[in-house]
Structures are given as structure tokens and as C-alpha cells.
N, C-alpha and C positions, 0 to 999 in steps of 0.2 A: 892585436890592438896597436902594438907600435907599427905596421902596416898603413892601418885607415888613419892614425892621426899622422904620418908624412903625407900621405896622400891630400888629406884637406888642408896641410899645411901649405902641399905645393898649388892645388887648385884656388886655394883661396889669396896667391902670388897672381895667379894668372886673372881671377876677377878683379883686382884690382888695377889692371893694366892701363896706359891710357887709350886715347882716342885713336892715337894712331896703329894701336889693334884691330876696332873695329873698320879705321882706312882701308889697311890692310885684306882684311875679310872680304869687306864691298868690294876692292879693287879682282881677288882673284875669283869672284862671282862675276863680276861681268867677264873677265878672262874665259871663265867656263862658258858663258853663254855665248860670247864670238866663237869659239872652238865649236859649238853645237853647231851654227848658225854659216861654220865657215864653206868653201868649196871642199868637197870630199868629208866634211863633217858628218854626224849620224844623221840628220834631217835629210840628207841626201841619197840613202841605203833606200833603196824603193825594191828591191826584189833578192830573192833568192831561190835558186834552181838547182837542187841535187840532182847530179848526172850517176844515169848509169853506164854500163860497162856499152865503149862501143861509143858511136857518133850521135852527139845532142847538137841539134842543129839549133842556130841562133839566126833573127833577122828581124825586122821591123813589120810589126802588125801581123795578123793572127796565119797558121800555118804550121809554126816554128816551134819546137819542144821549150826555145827560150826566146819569149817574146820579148820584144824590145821595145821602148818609146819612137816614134816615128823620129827619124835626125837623116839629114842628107849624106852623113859620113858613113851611115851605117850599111850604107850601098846594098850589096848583094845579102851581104851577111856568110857566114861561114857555118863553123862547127869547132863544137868541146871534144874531144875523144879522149877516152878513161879507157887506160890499157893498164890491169897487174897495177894501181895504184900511179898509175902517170898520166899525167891531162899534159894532152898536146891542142893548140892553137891551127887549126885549116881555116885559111882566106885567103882569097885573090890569090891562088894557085900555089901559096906558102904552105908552110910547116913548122910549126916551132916548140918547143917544151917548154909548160909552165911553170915558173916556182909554185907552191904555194904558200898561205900563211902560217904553216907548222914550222915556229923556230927561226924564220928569217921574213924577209918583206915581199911580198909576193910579185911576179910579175902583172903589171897592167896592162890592159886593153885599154884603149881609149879612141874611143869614137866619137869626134865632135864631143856634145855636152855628156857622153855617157862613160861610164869606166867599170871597166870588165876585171874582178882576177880569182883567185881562184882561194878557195876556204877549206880546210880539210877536221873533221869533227870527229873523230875516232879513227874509224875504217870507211866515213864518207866524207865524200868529194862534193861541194858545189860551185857556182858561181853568184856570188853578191855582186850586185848591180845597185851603181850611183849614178843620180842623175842630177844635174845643178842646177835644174829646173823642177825639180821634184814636188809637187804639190804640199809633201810636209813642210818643203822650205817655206814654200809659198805662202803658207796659213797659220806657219811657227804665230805662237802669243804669247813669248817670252815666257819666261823661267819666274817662279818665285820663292820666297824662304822666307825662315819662320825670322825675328829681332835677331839681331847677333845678341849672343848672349856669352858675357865671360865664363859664366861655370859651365857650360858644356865644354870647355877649353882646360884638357886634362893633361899633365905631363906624369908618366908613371915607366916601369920599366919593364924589358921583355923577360919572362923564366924562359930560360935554357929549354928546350924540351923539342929538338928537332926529331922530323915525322912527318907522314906525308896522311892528310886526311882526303878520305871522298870529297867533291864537289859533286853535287848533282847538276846539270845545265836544264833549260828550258826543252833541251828534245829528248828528254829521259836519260841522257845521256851520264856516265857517272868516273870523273878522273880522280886518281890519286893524287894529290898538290903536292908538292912540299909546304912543310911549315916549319920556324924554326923555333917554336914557342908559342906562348901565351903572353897576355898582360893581363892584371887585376888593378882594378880602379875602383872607387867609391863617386854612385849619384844617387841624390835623391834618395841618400842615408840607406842605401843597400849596396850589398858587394858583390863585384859584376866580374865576368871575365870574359876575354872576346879573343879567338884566334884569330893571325892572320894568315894569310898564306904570302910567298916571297917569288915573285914571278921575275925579280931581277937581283940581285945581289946589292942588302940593304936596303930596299923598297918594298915595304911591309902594305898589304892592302886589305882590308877588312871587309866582307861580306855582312850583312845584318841588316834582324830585325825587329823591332820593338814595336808598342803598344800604339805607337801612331800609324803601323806598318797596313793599310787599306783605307783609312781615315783622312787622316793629313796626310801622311803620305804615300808612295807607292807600292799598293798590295805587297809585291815578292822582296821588297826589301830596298838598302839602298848602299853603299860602296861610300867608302871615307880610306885615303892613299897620305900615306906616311912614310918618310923614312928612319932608321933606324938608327941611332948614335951611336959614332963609338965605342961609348961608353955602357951604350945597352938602354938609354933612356930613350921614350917614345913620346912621341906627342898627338897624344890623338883631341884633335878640333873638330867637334861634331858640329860644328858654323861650315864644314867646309862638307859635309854628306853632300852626296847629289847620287842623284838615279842614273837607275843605269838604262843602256841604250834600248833596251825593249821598252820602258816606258815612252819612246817616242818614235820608232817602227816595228812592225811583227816581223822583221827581216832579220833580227838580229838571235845573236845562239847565248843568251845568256848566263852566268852560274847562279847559284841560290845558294842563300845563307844556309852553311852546315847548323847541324842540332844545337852546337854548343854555341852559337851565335843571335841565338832568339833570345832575346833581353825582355824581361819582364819587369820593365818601367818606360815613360814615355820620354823619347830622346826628343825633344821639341827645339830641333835646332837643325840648320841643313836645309836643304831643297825638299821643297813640299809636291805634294803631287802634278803633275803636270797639267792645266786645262780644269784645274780644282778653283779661278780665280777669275 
């Protein structure tokens, strides 16, 4: 009891908030939509090509294990080679070893409007291809969301309970997270609890899905990014949900909300389905 009445006490601090909360909200929603919208943004991910062991040849127009958009840079074209878990780079008579994006920033390829690097997803290897001409870019129809709403604007605190849970991803794939906890929150006069997992130190990120999750908004769920205080307090603004990148190409390797993340109540705040408007 004394739990749920701090919590409505603190929630009902944060509805009262003024105007320049809701400024606030709007302003880092359009933030989000330029970031979607930008060069190298998601709208711009058009392909993805898991390599096998051995030379994946890449070039423009059809041929090529890894087809490309036609671009005058992309010349001859080369090749991926995947040796014992190592992608090397062959072009224009080079050699070169690729980072990839496990744990640091990957090496790029960049051809004119195209950009090459390298993605690794368990024990596979591909290449993700952007292109800043991309068709997604081209036909994007902006983003929408539900009223900013104060009471989806929850400040509450994390329980101690670090631990590493399953994520399942969209290629069946299945990783252990760290997490360092839980938080319990009250809406809509039920009491809720939501893991996050911590992919940087103090940067709490929530997977979830709730009753508007194929409705309003998108089927597998939707991401709300936090961080953590000091003190242990959290603030989770479900004004600031927004979907994640498969809802706007099939090129991307998604995670899905774990079990203990499916809310049975309607979180009607946050970015709504894409192309739902």
C-alpha cells in the first residue's frame, strides 16, 4: 500500500507539470523523426546479406551474391570473404579486415550514395546496406503519436535484482541481456512491473508490450530508453515510446519484449503505428 500511494503521489506531481513539459515532449519527437529521416538513419537500411564461409561477391545489378543499387562508385564491385569468423574487404586489387558491429563501431564501406559494414548476430555474419536514396526515404509519411499525456509520465525506482534475461530477436535468435533490476509502477489502477535491460552503464532500455501492441500500435511491441539515477530513481515517459526499426524496414535484426514485459493494460501514449494515419 504504501508503494502504490508514493507512486500516485509522484505521478500525480508529474500530471500537473506545466506546458513546458509537453514543449519538451514535442520537441524530442521531432528530434526522433529527423534521426529516422537522417543520412544513415533507419529509412535508409535497404538490404541485408548473410555471408557464408568463403567469397560473397558484391556489385551493381543482378549477377552478384550481393546486389547493389546501380551508383557509378560502385565500379567493378569486389567481394565479403568470411574466414574462421573474419570478413575481409577484396576491391580494386586491396585487402583489408573488417570491424564488425559486436561491441564497437564497424568499419564502413562507402560507395558514392551506398554504405557497406559488417553486422554479426550470434555466429553470423552479414552485410547491411544504406542507401540515401532509398525508396523508404523517399515515400517516409512521417511519424505519429497518441496526445502527450501527463499520467503516462512516471517516476518510480529500480529493485536491485541484477541478471541477465533471454531476449528473443526477430531471426529466432535468443541472447542473454544483462539487467540490473526491475521497476514497479502503478496505471490505470493496476500494478505493473517492467524489466529493463542496460546495454550501457546507467542507460536502462525497456522492450514492451501492451494492449494497443497490433492496434494502435506496432504488433511486436515498442522501446521507451531511460536513464538511471544515482539515486536509483527512473523515469519512465511512455510520451517518449517509439518503435523500433523493423516497423520501417525488414532489413533490421530486432529484440522482442521478454514475457515479463507484456502489460495487460493499454499504454496509449508514445508513437503509434507507422502508416496507421
Amino acid at each position: 500500500m504504501k508503494f502504490a500511494l508514493a507512486v500516485l503521489v509522484v505521478a500525480g506531481m508529474v500530471h500537473g507539470a506545466s506546458d513546458s513539459y509537453r514543449a519538451q515532449v514535442e520537441e524530442w519527437r521531432r528530434q526522433r523523426e529527423a534521426r529516422l529521416k537522417a543520412d544513415g538513419g533507419w529509412l535508409t537500411v535497404t538490404g541485408l546479406f548473410w555471408l557464408h564461409e568463403g567469397a560473397n561477391t558484391f556489385g551493381a545489378g543482378p549477377g552478384h551474391e550481393i546486389e547493389l543499387p546501380p551508383d557509378p562508385a560502385v565500379g567493378h564491385g569486389g567481394a565479403f570473404e568470411l574466414h574462421g569468423g573474419k570478413v575481409t574487404l577484396r576491391m580494386n586489387g586491396e585487402t583489408r579486415e573488417l570491424l564488425s558491429d559486436a561491441g564497437t563501431k564497424p568499419d564502413l564501406v562507402t560507395l558514392g550514395a551506398l554504405t557497406m559494414f559488417v553486422i554479426q548476430r550470434g555466429d553470423r555474419y552479414g552485410i547491411r546496406l544504406k542507401d540515401r536514396n532509398s525508396q523508404l526515404r523517399k515515400d517516409f509519411t512521417g511519424l505519429h503519436f497518441f496526445p502527450v499525456d501527463q499520467a503516462y509520465h512516471i517516476r518510480t525506482r529500480l529493485v536491485r535484482d541484477a541478471k541477465k534475461i533471454p531476449i528473443l530477436n526477430v531471426l529466432g535468435q535468443v541472447e542473454d541481456t544483462p539487467s540490473p533490476g526491475y521497476v514497479e509502477f502503478e496505471l490505470h489502477g493496476t500494478k505493473l512491473r517492467l524489466t529493463p535491460v542496460e546495454e550501457a552503464p546507467n542507460q536502462l532500455s525497456f522492450i514492451f508490450k501492451d494492449l494497443t501492441s497490433g492496434k494502435e500500435t506496432y504488433g511486436a511491441g515498442r522501446f521507451l530508453d531511460t536513464e538511471l539515477g544515482a539515486d536509483g530513481t527512473v523515469d519512465l515517459d511512455f510520451n517518449k515510446a517509439y518503435n523500433p526499426p523493423c516497423a520501417f524496414t525488414p532489413y533490421a535484426t530486432c529484440p522482442l519484449p521478454p514475457k515479463e514485459n507484456r502489460l495487460a493494460v493499454r499504454v496509449a501514449a508514445g508513437e503509434m503505428k507507422y502508416g496507421s494515419h
